[in-house]
Residue, then its C-alpha position, 0 to 999 in steps of 0.5 A: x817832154x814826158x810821153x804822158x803828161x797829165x797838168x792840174x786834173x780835177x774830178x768831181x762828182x756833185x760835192x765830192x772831189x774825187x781828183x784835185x789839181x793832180x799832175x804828173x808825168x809818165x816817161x817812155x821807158x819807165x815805170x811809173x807808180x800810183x798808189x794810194x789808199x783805196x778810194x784815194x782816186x787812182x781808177x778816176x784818175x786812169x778812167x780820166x787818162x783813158x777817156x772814160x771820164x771827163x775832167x771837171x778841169x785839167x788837161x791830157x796830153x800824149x807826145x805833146x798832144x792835148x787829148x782831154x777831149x778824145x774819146x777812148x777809140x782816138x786815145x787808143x789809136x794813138x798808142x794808149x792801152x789799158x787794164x781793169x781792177x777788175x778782171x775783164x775777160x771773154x770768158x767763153x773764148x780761149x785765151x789765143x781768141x781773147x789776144x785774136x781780138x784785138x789783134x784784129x781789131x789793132x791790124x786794122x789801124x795800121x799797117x800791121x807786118x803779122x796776122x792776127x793770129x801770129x801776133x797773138x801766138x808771139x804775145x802769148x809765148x811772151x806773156x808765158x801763157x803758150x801751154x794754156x792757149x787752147x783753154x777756155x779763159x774763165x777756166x783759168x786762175x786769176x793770176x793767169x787771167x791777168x796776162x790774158x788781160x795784158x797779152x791782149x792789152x799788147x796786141x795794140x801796140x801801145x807806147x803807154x800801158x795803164x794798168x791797174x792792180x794787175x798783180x791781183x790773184x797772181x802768186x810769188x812765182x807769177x809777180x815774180x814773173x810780172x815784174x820781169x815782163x813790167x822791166x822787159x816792156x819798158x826797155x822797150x821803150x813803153x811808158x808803163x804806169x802802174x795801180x798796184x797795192x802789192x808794195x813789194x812789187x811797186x818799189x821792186x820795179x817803179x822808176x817813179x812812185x806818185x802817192x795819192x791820199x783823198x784825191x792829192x797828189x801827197x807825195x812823188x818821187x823815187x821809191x827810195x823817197x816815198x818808201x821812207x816819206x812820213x807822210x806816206x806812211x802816216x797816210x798808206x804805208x804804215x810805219x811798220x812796212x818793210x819791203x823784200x825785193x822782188 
């Protein structure tokens, strides 16, 4: 059974579908993709898993848990985290207090074996953002700023991270460095689902690839199969695409 089972969601806002009858799965210890063209219902979809919007149908399931009607706080508390398109930080904070806050909101849910501090300090190191701790978050470059975003994302122990378009702002180096910490998170057991419109950095590092065209599920399966799919170059890709490895 997948961690994350999402079975024939449907969204609609008055006349418009946003979402129809889409499913898939998520697994612990892999990376799962959902692309798409923009506006082809990737961020409904991730507000849906997270609880942020209600489904006109379909249901949400965590560890064979039915949570379509939990609101975000109880999804949360049972191991779900995620990030935004756009970048949301405490802008006046360092980025040791942004990580600080929710290290102390998430040791209170459990029975937590560090401090707020330290565990920020160890997420922080890990993220590779140890020299810039001390700095003002909205002093910080885009690309940085999205391992604010993730660091703090970590701070809750969540066995599935959402993140969406994550890759956004960052340079060569820092995807480069993005895709290690996307692998290293998911071998340690993390479902890890991923919005990204950086292909290269999708097909690098996805186990699994879900294709999203007006609100459909177009296409799922490997990156070797959706890369090359007609209709997901027709659709997104374009026929022109190559990928280099990251």
């Amino acid at each position: 059974m997948a961690l994350l089972e999402l079975t024939g969601v449907t969204v609609r806002f008055g006349g418009l579908i946003a979402v129809d009858d889409v499913s898939l799965n998520a697994e612990a210890g892999l990376i799962t993709g959902l692309i798409g063209p923009n506006g082809a219902g990737k961020t409904t979809l991730f507000n849906v898993v997270t609880g942020l919007e209600k489904p006109t149908r379909g249901r949400v399931t965590l560890d064979g848990e039915d949570i379509t009607s939990y609101p975000p706080y109880r999804r949360a508390r049972r191991g779900m985290a995620r990030t935004f398109q756009r970048l949301e930080l405490f802008g006046t904070l360092t980025v040791r207090e942004n990580v600080e806050v929710a290290a102390g909101i998430a040791v209170r849910w459990a029975d937590a074996k560090e401090s707020p501090p330290d565990l920020a300090a160890r997420l922080i190191d890990r993220v590779g953002l140890s020299a810039v701790a001390d700095e003002r978050a909205d002093a910080l470059p885009t690309g940085q700023g999205r391992l604010v975003e993730l660091a703090r994302s970590l701070a809750t122990n969540p066995r599935v991270l959402l993140l969406d378009e994550p890759a956004s702002g960052q340079s060569t180096s820092e995807t480069e460095h993005f895709a290690d910490l996307l692998r290293a998170l998911a071998a340690d057991g993390m479902a890890v689902v991923l919005v990204e419109h950086d292909m290269n950095l999708v097909m690098a590092v996805c186990d699994f690839i879900n294709v999203l065209d007006f609100g459909s599920l177009l296409v799922a399966g490997p990156p070797e199969q959706v890369r090359s799919d007609p209709a997901v170059l027709a659709a997104y890709l374009g026929s022109e695409w190559q990928a280099d490895a990251v």
